[in-house]
C-alpha positions as CSV (number, residue, x, y, z in Angstrom):
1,X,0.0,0.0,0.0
2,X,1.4,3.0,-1.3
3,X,0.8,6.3,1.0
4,X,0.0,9.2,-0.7
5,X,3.0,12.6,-0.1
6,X,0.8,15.0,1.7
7,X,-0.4,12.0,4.0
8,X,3.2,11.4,5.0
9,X,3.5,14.3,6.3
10,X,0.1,14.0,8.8
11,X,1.8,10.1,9.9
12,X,2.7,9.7,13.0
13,X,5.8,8.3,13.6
14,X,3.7,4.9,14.8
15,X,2.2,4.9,11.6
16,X,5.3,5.6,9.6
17,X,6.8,3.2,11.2
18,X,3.6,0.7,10.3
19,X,3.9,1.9,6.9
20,X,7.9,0.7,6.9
21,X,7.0,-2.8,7.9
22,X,4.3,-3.3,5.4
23,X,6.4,-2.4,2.7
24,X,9.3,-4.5,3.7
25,X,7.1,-7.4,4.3
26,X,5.5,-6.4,0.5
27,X,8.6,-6.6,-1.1
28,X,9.3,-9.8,0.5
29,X,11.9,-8.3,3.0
30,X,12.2,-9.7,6.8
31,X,12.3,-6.6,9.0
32,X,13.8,-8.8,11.4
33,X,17.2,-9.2,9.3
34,X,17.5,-5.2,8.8
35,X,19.9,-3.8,11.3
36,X,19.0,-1.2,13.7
37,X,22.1,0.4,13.0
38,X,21.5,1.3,9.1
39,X,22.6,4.6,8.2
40,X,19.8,5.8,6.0
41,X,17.1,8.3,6.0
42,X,14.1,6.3,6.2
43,X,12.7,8.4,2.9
44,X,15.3,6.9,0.9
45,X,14.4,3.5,2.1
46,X,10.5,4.1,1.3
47,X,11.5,5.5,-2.3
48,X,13.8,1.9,-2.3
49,X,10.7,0.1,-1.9
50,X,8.2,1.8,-3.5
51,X,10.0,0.9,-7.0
52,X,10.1,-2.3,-6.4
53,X,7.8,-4.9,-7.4
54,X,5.6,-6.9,-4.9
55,X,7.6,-9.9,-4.0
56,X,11.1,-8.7,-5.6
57,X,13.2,-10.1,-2.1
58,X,16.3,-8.8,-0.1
59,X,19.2,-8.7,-2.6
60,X,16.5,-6.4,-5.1
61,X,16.1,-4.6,-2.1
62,X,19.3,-3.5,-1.4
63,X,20.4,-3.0,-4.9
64,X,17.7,-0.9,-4.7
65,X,18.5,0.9,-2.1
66,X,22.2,1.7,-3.1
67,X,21.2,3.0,-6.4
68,X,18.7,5.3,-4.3
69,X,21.3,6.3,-1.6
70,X,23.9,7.3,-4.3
71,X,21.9,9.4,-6.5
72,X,20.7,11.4,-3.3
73,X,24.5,11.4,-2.3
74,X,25.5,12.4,-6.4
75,X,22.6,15.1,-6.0
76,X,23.3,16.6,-2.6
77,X,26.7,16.5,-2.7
78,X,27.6,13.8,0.1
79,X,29.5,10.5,0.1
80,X,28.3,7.4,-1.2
81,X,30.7,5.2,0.9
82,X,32.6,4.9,-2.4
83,X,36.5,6.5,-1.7
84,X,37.4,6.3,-5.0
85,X,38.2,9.1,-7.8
86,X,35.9,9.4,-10.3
């Protein structure tokens, strides 16, 4: 279930949160194996799995979400992770 922008914004962070979980389970990822500890903004990891097909699994996922992470970093100017010159 896909959650319309200006609704986001009105979620609490219970629901947000709610929102998260359905997605993962959707795209066929177990919160469960996610660290606590990931590093990024939970909009990039809603716009990760919002392009993904129902069912797609964890490696799609996180291919996903790399792709996502470093055009954000590429447009905002940060740091993908990736030291090397370009």
């Amino acid at each position: 279930m896909r959650i319309p922008q200006e609704a986001k914004h009105r979620m609490t962070q219970a629901e947000r949160f709610a929102n998260l979980l359905r997605e993962l389970e959707r795209v066929g990822v177990d919160p469960n194996t996610i660290s606590a500890g990931l590093a990024v903004p939970q909009e990039d990891v809603l716009r990760a799995l919002a392009a993904l097909p129902d069912g797609a699994g964890p490696a799609a996922f996180l291919a996903q979400l790399r792709q996502v992470v470093g055009v954000h970093d590429h447009v905002h100017g940060g740091s993908s992770g990736d030291a090397s010159p370009k």
